[in-house]
N, C-alpha and C positions, 0 to 999 in steps of 0.2 A: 549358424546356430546348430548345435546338435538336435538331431532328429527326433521328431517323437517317437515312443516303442508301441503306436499302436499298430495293429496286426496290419497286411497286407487287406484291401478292399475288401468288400463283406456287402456281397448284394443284399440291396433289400427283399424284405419278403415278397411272396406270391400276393397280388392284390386276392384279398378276404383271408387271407391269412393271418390271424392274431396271434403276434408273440408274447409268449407267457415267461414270468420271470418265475424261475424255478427256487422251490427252498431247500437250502446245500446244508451239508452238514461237512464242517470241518473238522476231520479226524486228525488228533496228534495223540500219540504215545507220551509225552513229552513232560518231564517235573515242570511245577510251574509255580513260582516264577523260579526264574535259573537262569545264569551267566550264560549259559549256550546262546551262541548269536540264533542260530534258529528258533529259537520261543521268542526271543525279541522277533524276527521277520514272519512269526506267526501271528502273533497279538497285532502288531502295527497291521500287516495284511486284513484280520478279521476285524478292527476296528476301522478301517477306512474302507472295509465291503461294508458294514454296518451302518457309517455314518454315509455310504453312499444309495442305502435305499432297500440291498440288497436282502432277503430275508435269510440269513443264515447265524445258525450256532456253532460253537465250539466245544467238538463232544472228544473230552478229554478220560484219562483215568481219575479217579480216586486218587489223593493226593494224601503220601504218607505224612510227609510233612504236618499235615493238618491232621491227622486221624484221632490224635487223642487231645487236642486242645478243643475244649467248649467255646462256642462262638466264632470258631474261626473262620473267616469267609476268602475264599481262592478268589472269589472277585475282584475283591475291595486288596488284597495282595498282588496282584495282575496289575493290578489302574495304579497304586501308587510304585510298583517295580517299575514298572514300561511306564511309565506317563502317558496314561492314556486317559480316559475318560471312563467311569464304571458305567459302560451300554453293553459291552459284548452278552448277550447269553450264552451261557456258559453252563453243559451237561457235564454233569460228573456223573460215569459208569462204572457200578459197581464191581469190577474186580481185582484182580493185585494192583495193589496201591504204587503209584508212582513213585521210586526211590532210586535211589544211584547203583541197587543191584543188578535195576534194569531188565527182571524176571516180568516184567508187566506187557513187554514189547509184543508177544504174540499173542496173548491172553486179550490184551485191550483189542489187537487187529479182530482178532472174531468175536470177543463180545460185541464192542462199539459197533460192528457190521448188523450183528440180532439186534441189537437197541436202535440201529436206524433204521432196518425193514419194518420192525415194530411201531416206530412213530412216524413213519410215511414221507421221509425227507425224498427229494425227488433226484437231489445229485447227491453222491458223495466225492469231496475233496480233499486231498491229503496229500503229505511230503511223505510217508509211510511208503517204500517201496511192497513189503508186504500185502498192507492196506489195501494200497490201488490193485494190486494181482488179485488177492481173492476177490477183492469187491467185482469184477469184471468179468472175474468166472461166476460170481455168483448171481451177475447180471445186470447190477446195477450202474446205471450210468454214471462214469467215473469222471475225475479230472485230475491227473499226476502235475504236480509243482515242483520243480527243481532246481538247483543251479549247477550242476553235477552234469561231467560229459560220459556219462553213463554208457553211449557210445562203444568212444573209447577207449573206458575200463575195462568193461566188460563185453566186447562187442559178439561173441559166438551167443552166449546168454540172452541179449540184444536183438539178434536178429532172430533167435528162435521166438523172442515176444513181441517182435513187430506183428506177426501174423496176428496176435489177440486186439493189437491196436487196431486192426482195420473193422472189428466187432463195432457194430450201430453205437452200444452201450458206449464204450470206449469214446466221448465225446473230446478230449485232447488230452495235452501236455502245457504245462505254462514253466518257461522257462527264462532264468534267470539273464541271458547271454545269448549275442547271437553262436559264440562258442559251440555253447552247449549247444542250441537249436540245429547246428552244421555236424554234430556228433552223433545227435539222435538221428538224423536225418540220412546219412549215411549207414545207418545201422538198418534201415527200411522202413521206420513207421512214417506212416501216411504224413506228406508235408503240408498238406491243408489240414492237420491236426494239430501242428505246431505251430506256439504261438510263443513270439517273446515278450516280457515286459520286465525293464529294467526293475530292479527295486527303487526305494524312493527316499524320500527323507521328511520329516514330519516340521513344521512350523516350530510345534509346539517345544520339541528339542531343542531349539536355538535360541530358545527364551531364557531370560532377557539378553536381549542381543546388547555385546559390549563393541566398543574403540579397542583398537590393541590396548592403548594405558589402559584404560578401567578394568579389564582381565586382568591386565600383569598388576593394577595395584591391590585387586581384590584376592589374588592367590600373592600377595607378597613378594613379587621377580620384578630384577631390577627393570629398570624403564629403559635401558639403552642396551642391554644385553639382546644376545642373538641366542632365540630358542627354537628347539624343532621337537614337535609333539608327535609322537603314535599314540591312539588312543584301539586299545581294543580287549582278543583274549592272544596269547601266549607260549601256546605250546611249540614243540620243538617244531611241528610242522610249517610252522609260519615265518620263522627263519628270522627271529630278533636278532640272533647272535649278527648279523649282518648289519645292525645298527649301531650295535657297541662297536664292531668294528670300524665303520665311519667314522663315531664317537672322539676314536682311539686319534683318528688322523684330524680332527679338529678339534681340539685340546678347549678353546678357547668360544665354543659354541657349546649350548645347553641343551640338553636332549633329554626329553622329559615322555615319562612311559605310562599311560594310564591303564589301570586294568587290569589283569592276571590273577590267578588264583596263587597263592601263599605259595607253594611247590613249585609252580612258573619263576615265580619271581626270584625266590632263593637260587632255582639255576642259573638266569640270567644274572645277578647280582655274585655268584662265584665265576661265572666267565670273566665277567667286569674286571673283577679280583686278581684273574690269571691274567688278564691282559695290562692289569694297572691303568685302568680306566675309569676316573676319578669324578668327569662329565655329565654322568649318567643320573639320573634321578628316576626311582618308583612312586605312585603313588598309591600303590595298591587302586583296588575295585572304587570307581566313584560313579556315585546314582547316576543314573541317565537322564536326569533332568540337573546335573553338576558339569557333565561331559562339554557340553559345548563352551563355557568360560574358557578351560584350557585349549578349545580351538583356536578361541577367538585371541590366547596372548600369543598365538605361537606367528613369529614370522614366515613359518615352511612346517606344512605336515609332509607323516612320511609312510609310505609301504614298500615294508623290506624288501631293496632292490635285485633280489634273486630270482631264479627260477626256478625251485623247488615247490613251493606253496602250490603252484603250476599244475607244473610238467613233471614230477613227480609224486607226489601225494594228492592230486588233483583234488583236494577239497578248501581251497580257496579258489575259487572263481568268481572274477567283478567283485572284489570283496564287497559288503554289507558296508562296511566304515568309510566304503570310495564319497558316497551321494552325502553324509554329514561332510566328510572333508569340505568336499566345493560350495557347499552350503554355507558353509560359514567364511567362503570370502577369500581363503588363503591358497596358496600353491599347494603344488603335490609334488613330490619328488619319489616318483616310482617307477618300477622296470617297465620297460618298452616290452609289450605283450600286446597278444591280440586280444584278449576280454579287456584291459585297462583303456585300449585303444579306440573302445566305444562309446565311452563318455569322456575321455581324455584326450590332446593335442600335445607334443612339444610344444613349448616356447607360448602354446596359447593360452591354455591354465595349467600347465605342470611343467614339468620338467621329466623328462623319459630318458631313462638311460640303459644303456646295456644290462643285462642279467647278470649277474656274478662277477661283475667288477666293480669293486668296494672300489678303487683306487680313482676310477672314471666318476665314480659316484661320489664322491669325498668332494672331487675338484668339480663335478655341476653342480654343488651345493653349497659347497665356499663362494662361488661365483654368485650364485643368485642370491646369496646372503651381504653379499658387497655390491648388490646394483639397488637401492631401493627404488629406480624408477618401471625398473625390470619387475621386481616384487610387488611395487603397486598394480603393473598392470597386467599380470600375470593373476592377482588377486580378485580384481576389476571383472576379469572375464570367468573366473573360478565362478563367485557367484551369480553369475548372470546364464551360467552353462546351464544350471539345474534348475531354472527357476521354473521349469511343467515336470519335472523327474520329481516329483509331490507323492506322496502315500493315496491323497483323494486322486489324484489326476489317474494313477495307475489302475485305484478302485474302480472307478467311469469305466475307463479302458476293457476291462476285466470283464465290467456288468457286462458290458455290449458282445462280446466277445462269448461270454460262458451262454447269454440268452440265446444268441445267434446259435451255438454249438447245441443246446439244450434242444432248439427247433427245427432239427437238421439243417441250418445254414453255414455253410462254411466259404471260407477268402476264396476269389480269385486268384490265382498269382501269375504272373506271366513268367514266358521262360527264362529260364537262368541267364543271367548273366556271365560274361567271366569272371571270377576271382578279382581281377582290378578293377573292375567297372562296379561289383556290388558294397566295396568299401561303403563302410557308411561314413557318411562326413560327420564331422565335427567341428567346433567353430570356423566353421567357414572353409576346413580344411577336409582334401579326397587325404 
């Protein structure tokens, strides 16, 4: 079984010691709702701390979007975008209104900062690199979330803000990957401060759960054809070109794109063009309560088998679309990496292959598309991988973790291990 990602040991308190569950205010700069996977991994976050007990809001900007429609409520557009449920509380802060000019970004860090000294929130949390900096000089008890090897990106930067990290205030970091957590870590901030937890995947997303037929007869695709699904966003960073190239080499299999914004698609679909790549299917942007249908007809999901998204643009890490893939039952045909390699296995629920060979990759996925007993059972353990990598289960997790940190209690850990010995298993595999 893959591991849980809750933190290393976490003594109990001092007897007569009462821990007090603190009320957090989660700060995002962020338009909302919006295709950026991070507003989706903010809302699912704040609505599974919400439904887990926890007392915290979401203190957002002023949303242009909304500024001159009467009636318009950010709530009730949040809960039907993200499929969630309308519970989160939700502060809208009066200043530059959220738009794609993206002039709000420093403005909201120090307003939202006045507006939570003002209503007495007792943590502040945020993906806002700004955010957390000032909030920690300004005193308040922080908590940075990330998926980002911040590390090293920027490691001189890094370690001149480790020293702020070791500040009382400074209560952690939550981080997407043990990647990430070995990047920061290396960078000097306090390693009883870091904590990982995978992201997660929601129930409610996978609703209504289909059979392969009833997806393929509900979207119209034949019944015995071979299709492979990426469901996500697009840009050059993420290295689709590398799927039409696969595409290219299997003529006779269906490779179908969910997602992307209008300008993504038009380039992907002139690559297409230039390569005579006829396979390929868009479906433009479909709701996140549509998304999982197309999981369920696909015989094999896929993340671009390269290592760019990586190791060079390092802002895919553990992608957000890893935990729906296995969720819904099917393989994964992605590059052999070390953040993929933490909820993933060769041969146990995916298939891993070399970085940057379309050619190797072509021929592990013609294979696994010609074994359906391989496919079943490849499937078999796909969802039974994630069945505690939950949005609630991570929520718990969290609680326990941020009260502890909140009450100056923090993990034991024992000493390092080596590098082969600290592998984390997964299905059943070092």
């Amino acid at each position: 079984m893959i591991n849980d990602t809750k933190p290393a040991h976490i003594p109990e308190a001092e007897p007569g010691l009462r821990k007090r569950m603190p009320k957090v205010a989660i700060i995002s700069d962020e338009r909302y709702p919006h295709h950026a996977t991070n507003t989706q991994q903010v809302i699912k976050n704040a609505d599974a701390l919400t439904a887990a007990g926890l007392p915290v809001e979401l203190v957002i900007p002023v949303q242009w979007k909304g500024l001159f429609k009467p009636g318009y409520s950010v709530s009730k557009a949040i809960s039907q975008y993200y499929n969630v449920p309308e519970r989160i509380v939700i502060r809208k802060v009066p200043t530059i209104p959220a738009s794609d000019l993206r002039i709000e970004k420093f403005t909201h860090c120090i307003a939202s900062l006045i507006y939570c000294r003002l209503k007495g929130y007792d943590v502040m949390y945020t993906r806002n690199e700004f955010t957390a900096i000032f909030a920690v000089l300004f005193g308040f008890k922080t908590v940075f979330e990330t998926y980002r090897k911040f590390g090293d990106e920027y490691p001189r930067a890094m370690r001149f803000l480790s020293r702020f990290a070791k500040k009382k205030n400074f209560l952690g970091m939550i981080l997407h990957s043990h990647l990430s957590f070995n990047s920061m870590k290396r960078a000097g901030f306090p390693e009883e401060k870091l904590a990982v937890f995978h992201n997660g995947f929601d129930y409610s997303d996978m609703e209504p759960m289909y059979t392969k037929s009833e997806a393929r007869a509900k979207l119209g695709w034949d019944a015995k054809g071979h299709y492979v699904v990426y469901t996500g966003n697009m840009q050059e960073n993420k290295g689709l070109e590398s799927v039409i190239d696969i595409a290219q080499r299997l003529p006779d299999t269906n490779f179908v794109l969910v997602g992307g914004t209008p300008s993504d698609i038009n380039r992907l679909k002139a690559y297409a063009s230039e390569k005579q790549v006829a396979n390929v299917v868009f479906t433009g942007y479909q709701p996140i309560s549509e998304v999982a249908t197309y999981l369920y007809a696909a015989d094999c999901l896929i993340i671009p088998p390269v290592s760019a998204p990586l190791e060079k643009y390092g802002r895919t890490v553990l992608p957000f679309k890893t935990f729906l893939y296995l969720a819904a039952g099917r393989p994964v045909l992605a590059p052999l990496q070390d953040d993929l390699t933490e909820v993933m296995a060769d041969d146990y629920n995916a298939v891993l292959v070399k970085p940057d060979h379309i050619d190797e990759a072509a021929e592990a996925l013609e294979s696994l598309l010609n074994d359906p007993a391989r496919l079943f059972r490849l499937s078999e353990n796909a969802a039974e991988s994630v069945k505690h990598l939950t949005w609630e289960a991570r929520a718990k997790n969290i609680i326990e973790w941020l009260t502890n940190a909140y009450n100056g209690i923090y993990p034991t850990r024992k000493k390092a291990a080596r590098p082969e010995e600290s592998k984390q298993e997964v299905g059943g595999l070092v």
